[in-house]
C-alpha positions in Angstrom: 1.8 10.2 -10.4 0.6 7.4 -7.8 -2.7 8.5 -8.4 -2.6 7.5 -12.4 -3.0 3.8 -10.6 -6.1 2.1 -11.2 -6.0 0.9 -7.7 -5.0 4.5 -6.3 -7.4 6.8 -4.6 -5.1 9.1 -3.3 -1.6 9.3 -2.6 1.4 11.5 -0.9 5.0 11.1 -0.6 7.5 12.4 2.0 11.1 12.1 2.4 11.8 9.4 5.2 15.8 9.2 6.7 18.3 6.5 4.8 21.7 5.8 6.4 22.6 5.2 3.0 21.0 8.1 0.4 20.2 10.3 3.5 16.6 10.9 2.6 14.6 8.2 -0.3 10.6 8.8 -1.0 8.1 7.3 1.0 4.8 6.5 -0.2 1.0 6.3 1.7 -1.3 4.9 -0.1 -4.8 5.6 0.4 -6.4 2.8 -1.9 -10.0 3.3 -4.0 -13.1 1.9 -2.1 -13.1 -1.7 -2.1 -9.5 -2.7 -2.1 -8.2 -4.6 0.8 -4.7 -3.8 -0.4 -2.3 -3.3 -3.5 0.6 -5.1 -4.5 3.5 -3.2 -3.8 5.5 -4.9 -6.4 3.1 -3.7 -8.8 3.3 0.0 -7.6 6.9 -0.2 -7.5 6.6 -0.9 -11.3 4.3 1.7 -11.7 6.5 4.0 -10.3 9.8 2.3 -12.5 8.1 2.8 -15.6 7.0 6.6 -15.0 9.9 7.9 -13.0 13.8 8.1 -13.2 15.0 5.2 -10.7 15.7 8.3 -7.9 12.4 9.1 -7.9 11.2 5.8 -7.1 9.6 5.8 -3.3 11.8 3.0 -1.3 8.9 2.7 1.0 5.4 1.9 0.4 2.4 2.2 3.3 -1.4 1.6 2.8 -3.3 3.9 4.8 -6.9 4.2 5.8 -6.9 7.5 5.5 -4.7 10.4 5.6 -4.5 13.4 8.3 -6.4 16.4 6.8 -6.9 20.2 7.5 -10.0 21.9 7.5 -9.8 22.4 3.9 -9.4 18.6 3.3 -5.6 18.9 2.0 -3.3 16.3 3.5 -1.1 17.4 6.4 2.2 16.4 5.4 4.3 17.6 8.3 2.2 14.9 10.7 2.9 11.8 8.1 6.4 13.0 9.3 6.0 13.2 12.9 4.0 10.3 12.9 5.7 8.0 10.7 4.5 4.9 10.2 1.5 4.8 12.4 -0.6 7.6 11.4 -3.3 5.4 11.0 -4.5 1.8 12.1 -5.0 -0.5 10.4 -1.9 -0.2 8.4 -0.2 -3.1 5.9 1.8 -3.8 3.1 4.8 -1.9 4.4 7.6 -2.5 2.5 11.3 -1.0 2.0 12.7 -2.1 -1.6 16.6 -2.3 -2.1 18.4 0.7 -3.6 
């Protein structure tokens, strides 16, 4: 559904720890060519107006690119073992409230 941005190349969400849900959605963003970086604010309204409030990613992450197998599919399982520095440069990580 991230990728029905304007702004949104490609996208993948994983469930990251909470103390307080147990697991929320977090978001990489991989942003189309040209874009320095998105407005997570926006996204986050992106996201509000598409998806029930659960589904909402509480975490947003701009990537450079994502971790990729042969067949060019994104590798999930190393976003999760690498968390938030799966690539460099990284920005506009933020957490929104519950």
């Amino acid at each position: 559904m991230l990728c029905a941005h304007p702004a949104v190349s490609e996208a993948a969400v994983i469930a990251a720890a909470d103390g307080r849900w147990g697991e929320v959605g977090h978001a990489y963003i991989l942003p189309i060519p040209g874009v320095a970086a998105l407005d997570v604010v926006e996204l986050e309204a992106f996201c509000r107006a598409r998806l029930a409030a659960y589904k909402v990613p509480k975490r947003f992450e701009m990537v450079a690119d994502f971790p990729r197998t042969a067949a060019g599919k994104i590798q999930k399982h190393r976003l999760c073992q690498q968390g938030r520095s799966i690539t460099a440069p990284t920005a506009a990580i933020r957490s929104t409230s519950a």
